[in-house]
N, CA, C and O atoms as a GROMACS GRO file, in nm:
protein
  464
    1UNK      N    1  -1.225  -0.159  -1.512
    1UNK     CA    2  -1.230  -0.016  -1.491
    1UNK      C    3  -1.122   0.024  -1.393
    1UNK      O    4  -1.074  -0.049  -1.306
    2UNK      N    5  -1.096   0.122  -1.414
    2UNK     CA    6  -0.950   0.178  -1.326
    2UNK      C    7  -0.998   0.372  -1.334
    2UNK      O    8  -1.092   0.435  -1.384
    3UNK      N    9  -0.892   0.402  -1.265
    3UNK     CA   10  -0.951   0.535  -1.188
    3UNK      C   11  -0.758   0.567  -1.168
    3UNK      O   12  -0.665   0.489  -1.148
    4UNK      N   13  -0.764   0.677  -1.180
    4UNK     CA   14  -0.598   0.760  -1.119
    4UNK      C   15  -0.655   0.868  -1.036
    4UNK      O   16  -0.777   0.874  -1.020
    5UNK      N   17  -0.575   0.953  -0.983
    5UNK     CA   18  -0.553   1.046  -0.919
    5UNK      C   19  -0.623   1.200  -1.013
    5UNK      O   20  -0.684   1.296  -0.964
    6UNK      N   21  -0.590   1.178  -1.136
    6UNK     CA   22  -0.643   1.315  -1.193
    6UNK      C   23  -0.795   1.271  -1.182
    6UNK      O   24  -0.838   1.384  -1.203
    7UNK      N   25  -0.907   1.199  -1.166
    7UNK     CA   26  -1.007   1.170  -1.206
    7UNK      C   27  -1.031   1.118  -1.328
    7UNK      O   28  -1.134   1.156  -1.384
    8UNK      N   29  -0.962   1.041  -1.383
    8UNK     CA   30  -1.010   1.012  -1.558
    8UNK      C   31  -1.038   0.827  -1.463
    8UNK      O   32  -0.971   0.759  -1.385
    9UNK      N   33  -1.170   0.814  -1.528
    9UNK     CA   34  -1.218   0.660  -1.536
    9UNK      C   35  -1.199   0.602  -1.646
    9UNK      O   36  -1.279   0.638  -1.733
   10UNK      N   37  -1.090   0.492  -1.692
   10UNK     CA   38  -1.020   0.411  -1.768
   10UNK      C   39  -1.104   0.311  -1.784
   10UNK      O   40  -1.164   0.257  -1.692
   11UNK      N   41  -1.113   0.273  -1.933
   11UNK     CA   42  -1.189   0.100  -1.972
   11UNK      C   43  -1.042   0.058  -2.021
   11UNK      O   44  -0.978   0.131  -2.097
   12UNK      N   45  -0.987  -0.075  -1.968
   12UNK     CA   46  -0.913  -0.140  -2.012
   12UNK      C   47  -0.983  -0.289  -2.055
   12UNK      O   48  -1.026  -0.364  -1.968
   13UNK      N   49  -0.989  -0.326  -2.205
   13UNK     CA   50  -1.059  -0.436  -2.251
   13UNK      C   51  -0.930  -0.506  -2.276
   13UNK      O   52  -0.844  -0.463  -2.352
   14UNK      N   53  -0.920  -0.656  -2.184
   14UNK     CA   54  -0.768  -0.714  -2.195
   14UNK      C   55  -0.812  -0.867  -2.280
   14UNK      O   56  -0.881  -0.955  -2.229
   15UNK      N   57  -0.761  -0.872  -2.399
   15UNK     CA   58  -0.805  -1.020  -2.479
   15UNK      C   59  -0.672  -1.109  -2.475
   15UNK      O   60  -0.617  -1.102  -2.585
   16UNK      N   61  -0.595  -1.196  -2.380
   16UNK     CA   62  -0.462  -1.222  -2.413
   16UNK      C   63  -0.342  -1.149  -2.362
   16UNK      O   64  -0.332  -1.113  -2.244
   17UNK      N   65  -0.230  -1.122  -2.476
   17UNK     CA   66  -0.147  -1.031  -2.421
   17UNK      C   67  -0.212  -0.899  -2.519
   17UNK      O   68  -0.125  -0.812  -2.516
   18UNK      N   69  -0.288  -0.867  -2.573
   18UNK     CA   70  -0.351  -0.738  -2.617
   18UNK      C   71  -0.453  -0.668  -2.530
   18UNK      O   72  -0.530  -0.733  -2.459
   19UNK      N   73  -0.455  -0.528  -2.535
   19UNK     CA   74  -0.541  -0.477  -2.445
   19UNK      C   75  -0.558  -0.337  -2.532
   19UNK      O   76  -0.472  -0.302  -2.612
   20UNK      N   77  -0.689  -0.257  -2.506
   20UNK     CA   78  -0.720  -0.142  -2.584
   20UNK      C   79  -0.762  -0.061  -2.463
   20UNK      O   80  -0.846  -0.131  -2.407
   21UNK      N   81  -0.751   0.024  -2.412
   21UNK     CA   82  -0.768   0.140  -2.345
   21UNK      C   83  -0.852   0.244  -2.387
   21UNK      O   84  -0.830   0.297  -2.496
   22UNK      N   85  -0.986   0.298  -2.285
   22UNK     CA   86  -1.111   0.351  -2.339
   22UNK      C   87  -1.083   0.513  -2.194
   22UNK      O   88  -1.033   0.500  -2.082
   23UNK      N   89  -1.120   0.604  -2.238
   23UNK     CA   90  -1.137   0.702  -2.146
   23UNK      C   91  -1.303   0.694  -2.119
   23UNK      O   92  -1.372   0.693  -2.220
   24UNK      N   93  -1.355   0.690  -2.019
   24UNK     CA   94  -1.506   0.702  -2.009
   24UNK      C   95  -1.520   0.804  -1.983
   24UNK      O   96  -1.557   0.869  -2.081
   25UNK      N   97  -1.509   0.874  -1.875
   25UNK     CA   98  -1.544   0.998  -1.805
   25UNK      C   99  -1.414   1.073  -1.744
   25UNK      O  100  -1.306   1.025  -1.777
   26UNK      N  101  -1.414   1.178  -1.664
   26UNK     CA  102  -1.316   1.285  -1.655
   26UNK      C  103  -1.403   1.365  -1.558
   26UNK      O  104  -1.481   1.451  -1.599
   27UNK      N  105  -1.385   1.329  -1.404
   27UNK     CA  106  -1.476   1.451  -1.330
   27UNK      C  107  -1.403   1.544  -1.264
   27UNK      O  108  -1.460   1.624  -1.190
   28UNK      N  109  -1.251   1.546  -1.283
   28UNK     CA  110  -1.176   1.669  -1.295
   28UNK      C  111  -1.139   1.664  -1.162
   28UNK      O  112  -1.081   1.767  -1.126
   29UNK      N  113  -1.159   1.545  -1.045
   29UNK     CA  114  -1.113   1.505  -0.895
   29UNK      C  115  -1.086   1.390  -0.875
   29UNK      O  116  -1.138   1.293  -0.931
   30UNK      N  117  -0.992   1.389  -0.784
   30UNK     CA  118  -0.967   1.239  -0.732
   30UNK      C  119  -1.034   1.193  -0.704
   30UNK      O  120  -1.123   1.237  -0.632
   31UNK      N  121  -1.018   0.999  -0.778
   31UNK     CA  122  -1.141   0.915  -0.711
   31UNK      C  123  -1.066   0.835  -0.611
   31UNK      O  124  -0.955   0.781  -0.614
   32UNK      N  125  -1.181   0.846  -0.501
   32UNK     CA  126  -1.118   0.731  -0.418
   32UNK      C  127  -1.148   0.572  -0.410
   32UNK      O  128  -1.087   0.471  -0.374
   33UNK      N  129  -1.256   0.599  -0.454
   33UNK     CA  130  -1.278   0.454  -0.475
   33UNK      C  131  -1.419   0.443  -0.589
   33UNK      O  132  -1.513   0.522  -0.593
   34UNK      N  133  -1.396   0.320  -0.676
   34UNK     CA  134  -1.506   0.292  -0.761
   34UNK      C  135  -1.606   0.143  -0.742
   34UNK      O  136  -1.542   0.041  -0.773
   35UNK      N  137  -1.715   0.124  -0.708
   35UNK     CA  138  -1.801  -0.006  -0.675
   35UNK      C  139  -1.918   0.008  -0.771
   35UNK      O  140  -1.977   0.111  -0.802
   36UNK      N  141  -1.940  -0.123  -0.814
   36UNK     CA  142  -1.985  -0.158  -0.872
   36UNK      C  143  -2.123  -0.179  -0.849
   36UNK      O  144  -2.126  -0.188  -0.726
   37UNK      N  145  -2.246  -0.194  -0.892
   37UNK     CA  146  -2.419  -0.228  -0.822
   37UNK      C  147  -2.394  -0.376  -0.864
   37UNK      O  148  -2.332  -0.413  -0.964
   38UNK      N  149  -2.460  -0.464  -0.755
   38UNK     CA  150  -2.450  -0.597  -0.784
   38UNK      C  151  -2.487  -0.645  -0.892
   38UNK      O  152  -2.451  -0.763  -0.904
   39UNK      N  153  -2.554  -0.596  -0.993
   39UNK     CA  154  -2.620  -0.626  -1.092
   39UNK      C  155  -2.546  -0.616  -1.234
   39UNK      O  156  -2.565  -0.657  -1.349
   40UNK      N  157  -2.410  -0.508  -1.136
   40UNK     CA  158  -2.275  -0.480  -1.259
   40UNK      C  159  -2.369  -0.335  -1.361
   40UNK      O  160  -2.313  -0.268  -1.447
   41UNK      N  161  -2.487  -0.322  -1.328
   41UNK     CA  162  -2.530  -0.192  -1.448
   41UNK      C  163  -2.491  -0.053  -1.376
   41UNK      O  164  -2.491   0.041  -1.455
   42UNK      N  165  -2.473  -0.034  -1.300
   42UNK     CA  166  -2.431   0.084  -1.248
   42UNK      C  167  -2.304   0.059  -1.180
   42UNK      O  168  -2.261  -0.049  -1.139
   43UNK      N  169  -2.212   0.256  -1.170
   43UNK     CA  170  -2.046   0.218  -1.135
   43UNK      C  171  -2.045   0.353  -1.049
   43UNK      O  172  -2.024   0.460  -1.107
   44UNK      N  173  -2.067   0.349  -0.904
   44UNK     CA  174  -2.026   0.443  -0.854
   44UNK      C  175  -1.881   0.499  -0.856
   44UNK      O  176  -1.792   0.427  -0.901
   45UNK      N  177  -1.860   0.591  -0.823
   45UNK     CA  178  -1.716   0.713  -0.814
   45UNK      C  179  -1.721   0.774  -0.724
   45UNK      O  180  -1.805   0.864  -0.735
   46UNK      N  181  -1.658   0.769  -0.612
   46UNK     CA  182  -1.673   0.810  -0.522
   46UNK      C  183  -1.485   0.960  -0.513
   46UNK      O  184  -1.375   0.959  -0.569
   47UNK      N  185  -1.533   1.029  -0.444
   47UNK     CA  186  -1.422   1.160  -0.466
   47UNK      C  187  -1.374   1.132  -0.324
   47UNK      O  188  -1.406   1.045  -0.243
   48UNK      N  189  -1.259   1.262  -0.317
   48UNK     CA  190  -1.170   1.241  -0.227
   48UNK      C  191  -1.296   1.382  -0.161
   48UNK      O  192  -1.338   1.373  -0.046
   49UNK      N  193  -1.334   1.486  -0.241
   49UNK     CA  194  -1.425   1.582  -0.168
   49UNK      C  195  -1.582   1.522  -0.131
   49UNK      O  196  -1.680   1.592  -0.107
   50UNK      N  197  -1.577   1.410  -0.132
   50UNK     CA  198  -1.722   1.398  -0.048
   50UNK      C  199  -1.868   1.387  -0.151
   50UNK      O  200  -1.980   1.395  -0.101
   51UNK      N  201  -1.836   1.362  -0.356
   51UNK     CA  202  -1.967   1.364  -0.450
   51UNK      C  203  -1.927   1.240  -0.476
   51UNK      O  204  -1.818   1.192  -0.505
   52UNK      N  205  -2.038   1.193  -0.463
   52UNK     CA  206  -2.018   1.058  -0.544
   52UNK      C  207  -2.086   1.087  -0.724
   52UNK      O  208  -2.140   1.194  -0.752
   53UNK      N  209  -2.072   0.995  -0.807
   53UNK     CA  210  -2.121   1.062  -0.935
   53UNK      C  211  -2.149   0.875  -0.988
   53UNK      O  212  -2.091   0.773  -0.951
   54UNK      N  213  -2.260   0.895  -1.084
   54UNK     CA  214  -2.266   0.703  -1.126
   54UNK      C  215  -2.236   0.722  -1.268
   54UNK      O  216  -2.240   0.831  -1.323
   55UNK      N  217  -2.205   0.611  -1.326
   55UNK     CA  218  -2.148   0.600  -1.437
   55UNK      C  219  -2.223   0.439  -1.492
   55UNK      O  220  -2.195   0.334  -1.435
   56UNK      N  221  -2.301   0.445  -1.586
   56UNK     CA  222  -2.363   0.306  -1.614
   56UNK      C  223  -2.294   0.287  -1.809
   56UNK      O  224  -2.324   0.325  -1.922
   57UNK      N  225  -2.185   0.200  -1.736
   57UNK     CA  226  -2.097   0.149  -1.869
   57UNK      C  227  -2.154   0.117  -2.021
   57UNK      O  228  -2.104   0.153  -2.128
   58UNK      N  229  -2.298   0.023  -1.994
   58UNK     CA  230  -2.374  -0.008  -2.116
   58UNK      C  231  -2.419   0.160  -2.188
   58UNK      O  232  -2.466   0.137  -2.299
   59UNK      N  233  -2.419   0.248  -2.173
   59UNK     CA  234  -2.460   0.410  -2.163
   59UNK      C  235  -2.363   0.424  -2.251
   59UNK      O  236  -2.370   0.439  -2.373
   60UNK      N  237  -2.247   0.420  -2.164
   60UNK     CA  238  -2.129   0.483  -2.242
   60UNK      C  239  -2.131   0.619  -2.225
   60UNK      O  240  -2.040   0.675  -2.287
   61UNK      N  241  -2.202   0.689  -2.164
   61UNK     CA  242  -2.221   0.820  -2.074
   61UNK      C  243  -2.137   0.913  -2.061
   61UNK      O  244  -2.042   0.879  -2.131
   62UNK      N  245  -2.112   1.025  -2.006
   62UNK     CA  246  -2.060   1.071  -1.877
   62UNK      C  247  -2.112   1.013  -1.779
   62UNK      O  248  -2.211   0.940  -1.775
   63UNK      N  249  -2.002   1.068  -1.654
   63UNK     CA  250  -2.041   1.034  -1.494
   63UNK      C  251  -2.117   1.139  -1.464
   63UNK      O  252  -2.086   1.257  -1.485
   64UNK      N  253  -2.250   1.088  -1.401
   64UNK     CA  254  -2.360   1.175  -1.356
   64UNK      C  255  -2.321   1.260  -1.200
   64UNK      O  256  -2.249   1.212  -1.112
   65UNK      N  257  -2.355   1.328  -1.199
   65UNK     CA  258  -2.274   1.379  -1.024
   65UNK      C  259  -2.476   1.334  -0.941
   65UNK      O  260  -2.592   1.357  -0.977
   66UNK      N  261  -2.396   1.248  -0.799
   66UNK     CA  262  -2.560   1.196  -0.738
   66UNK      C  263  -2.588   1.299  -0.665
   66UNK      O  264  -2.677   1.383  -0.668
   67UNK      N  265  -2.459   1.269  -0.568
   67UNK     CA  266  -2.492   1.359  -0.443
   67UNK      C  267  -2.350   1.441  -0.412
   67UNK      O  268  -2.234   1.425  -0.450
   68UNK      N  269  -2.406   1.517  -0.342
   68UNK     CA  270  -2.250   1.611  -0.325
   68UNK      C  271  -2.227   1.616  -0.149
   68UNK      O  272  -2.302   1.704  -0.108
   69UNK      N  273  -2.162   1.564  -0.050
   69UNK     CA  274  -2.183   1.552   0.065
   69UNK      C  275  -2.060   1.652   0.160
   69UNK      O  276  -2.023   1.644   0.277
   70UNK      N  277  -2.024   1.742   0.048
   70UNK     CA  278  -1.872   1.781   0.136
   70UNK      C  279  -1.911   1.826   0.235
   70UNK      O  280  -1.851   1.793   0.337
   71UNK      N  281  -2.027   1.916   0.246
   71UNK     CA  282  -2.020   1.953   0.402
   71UNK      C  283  -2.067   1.875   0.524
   71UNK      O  284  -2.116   1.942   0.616
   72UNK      N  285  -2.061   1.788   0.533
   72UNK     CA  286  -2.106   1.631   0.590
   72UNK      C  287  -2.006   1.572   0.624
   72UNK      O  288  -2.030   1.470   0.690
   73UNK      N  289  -1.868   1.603   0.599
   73UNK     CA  290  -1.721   1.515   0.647
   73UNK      C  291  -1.781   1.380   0.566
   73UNK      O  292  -1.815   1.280   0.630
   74UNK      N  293  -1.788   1.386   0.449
   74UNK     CA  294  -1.813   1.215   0.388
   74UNK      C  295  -1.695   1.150   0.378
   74UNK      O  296  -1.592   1.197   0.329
   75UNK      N  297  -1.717   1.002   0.440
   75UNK     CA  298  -1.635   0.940   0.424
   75UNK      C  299  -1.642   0.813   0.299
   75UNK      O  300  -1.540   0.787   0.234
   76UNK      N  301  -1.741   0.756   0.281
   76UNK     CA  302  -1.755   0.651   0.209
   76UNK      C  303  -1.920   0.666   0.152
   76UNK      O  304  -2.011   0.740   0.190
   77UNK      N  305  -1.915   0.558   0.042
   77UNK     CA  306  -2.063   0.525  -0.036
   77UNK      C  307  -2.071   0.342  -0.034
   77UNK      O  308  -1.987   0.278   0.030
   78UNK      N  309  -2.144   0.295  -0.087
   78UNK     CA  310  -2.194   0.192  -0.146
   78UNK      C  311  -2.331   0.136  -0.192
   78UNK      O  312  -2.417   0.174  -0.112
   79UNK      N  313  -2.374   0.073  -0.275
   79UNK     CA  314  -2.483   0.023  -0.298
   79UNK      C  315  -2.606  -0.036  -0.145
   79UNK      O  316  -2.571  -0.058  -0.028
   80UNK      N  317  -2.704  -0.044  -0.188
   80UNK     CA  318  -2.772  -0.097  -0.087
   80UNK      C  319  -2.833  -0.188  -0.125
   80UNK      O  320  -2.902  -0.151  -0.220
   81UNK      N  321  -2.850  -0.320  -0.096
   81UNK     CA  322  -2.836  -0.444  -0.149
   81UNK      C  323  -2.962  -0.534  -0.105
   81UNK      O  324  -2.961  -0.532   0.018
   82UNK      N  325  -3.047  -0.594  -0.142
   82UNK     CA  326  -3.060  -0.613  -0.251
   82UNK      C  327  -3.098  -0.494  -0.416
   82UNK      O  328  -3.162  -0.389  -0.417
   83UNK      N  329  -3.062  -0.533  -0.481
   83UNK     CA  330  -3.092  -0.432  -0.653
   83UNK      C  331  -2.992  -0.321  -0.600
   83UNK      O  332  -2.897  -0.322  -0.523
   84UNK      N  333  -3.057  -0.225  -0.677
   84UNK     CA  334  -2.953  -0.117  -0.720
   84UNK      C  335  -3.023   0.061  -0.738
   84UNK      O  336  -3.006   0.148  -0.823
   85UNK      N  337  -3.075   0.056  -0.660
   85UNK     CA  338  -3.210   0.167  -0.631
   85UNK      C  339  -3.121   0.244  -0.544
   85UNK      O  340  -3.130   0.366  -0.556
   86UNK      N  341  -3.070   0.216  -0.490
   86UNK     CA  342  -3.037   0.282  -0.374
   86UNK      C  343  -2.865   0.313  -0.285
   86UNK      O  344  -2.777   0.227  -0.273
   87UNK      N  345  -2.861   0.386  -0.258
   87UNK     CA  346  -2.702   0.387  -0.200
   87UNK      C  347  -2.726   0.451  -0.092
   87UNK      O  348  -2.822   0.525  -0.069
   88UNK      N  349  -2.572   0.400   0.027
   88UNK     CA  350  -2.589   0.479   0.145
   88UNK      C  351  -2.435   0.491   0.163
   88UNK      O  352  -2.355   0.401   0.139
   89UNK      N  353  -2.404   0.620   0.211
   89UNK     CA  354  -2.300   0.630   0.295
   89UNK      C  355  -2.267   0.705   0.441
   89UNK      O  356  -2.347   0.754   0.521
   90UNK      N  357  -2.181   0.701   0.444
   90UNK     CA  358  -2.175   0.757   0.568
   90UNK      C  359  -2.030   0.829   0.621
   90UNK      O  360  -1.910   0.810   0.598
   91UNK      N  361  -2.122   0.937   0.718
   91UNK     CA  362  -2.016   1.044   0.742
   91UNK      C  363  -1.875   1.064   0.844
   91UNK      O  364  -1.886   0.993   0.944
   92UNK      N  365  -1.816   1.101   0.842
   92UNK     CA  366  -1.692   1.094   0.976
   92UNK      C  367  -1.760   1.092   1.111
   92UNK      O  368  -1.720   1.022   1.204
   93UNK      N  369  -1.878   1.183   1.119
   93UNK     CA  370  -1.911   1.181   1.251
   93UNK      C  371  -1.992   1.097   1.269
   93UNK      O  372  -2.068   1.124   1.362
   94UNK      N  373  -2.018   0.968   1.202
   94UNK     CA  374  -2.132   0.831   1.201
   94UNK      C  375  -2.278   0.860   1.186
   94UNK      O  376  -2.374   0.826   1.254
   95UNK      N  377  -2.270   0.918   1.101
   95UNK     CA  378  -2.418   0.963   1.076
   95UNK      C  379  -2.433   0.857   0.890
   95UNK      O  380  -2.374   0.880   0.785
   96UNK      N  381  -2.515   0.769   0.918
   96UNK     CA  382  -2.550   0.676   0.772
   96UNK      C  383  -2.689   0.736   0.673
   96UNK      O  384  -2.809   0.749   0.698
   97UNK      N  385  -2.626   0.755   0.585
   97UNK     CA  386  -2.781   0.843   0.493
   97UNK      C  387  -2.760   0.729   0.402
   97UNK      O  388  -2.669   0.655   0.365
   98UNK      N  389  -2.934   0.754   0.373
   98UNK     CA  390  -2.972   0.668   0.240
   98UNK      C  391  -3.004   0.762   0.098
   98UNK      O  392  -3.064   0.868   0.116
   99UNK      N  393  -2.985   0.743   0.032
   99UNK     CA  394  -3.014   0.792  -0.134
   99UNK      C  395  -3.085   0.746  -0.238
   99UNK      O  396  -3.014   0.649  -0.265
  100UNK      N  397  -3.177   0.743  -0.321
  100UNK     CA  398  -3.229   0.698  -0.441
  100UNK      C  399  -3.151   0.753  -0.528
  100UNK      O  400  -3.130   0.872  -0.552
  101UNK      N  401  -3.101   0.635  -0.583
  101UNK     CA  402  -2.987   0.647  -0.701
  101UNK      C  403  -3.045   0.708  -0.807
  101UNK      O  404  -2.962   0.789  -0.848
  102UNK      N  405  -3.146   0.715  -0.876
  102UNK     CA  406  -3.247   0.773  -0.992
  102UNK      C  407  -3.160   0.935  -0.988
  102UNK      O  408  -3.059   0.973  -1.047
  103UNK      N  409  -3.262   1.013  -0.880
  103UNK     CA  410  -3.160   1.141  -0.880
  103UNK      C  411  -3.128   1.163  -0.766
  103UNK      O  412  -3.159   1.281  -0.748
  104UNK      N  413  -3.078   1.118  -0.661
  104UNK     CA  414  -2.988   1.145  -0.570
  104UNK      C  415  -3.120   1.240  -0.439
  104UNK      O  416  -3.089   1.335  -0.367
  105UNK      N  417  -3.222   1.190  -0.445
  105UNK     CA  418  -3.284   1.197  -0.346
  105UNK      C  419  -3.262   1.144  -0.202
  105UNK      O  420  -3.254   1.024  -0.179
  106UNK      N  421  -3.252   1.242  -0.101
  106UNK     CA  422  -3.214   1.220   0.044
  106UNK      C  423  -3.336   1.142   0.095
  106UNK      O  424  -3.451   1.187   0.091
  107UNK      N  425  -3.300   1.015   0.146
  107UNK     CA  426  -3.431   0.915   0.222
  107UNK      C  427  -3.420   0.894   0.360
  107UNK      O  428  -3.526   0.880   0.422
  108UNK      N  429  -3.341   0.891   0.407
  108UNK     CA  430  -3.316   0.890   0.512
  108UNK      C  431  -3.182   0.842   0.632
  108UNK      O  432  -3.085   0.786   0.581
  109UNK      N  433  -3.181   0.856   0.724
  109UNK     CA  434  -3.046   0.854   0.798
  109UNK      C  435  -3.039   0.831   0.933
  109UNK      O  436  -3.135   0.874   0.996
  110UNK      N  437  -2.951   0.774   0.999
  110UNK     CA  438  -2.909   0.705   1.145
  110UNK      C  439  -2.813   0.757   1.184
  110UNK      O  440  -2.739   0.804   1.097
  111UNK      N  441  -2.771   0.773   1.337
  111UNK     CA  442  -2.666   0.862   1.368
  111UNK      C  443  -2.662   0.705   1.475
  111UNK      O  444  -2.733   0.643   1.554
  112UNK      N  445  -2.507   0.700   1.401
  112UNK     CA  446  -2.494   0.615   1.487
  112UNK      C  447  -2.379   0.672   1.633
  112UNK      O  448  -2.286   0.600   1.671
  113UNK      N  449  -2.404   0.779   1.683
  113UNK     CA  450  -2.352   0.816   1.742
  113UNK      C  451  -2.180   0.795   1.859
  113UNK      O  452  -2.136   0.801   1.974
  114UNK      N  453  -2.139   0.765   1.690
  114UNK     CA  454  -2.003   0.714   1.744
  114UNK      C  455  -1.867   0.773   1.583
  114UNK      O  456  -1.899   0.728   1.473
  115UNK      N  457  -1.755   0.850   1.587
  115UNK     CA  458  -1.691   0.888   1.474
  115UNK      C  459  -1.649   0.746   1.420
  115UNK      O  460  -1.612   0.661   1.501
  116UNK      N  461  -1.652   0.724   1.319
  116UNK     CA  462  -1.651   0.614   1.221
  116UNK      C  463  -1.460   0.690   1.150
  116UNK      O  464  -1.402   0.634   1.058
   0.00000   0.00000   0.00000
């Protein structure tokens, strides 16, 4: 999986020197970064504005939008480990929230009182 600057999430299936190129999704913003759930069934997308959105490849889907954090200074996401229930990220001003990945339910959060 690959990601550009316009937001389009790329399947590149490489067999050899042949390769076929898949468009999955299109959320119309820059991604900054894409991680995977340890389990490989879920594909976060994380934006340059602060939504993360999941994308579960076996689906073949669109990217779901989870959470939307812009007014939060978001800086980052990731899985929460063990399984795949859950994600946390956290904000510029060190504040760590948790999420239920299902629908992007707020669980809870730590201020770690220091800018990250």
């Amino acid at each position: 999986y690959f990601s550009a600057q316009e937001g389009i999430l790329f399947f590149y299936h490489i067999k050899g020197l042949q390769y076929e190129m898949k468009i999955c999704a299109d959320i119309l913003q820059p991604i900054s970064s894409l991680i995977f759930s340890p389990d490989y069934t879920v594909l976060l997308l994380v934006t340059d504005q602060g939504i993360v959105y999941t994308y579960k490849p076996a689906h073949s889907g669109e990217a779901v939008k989870l959470l939307d954090a812009c007014s939060s200074c978001f800086l980052a996401a990731d899985f929460l480990t063990p399984g795949n229930k859950y994600c946390v990220s956290v904000t510029i001003s060190g504040e760590v929230q948790v999420w239920f990945l299902e629908d992007g339910t707020f669980l809870s959060k730590l201020n770690l009182d220091i800018e990250v």
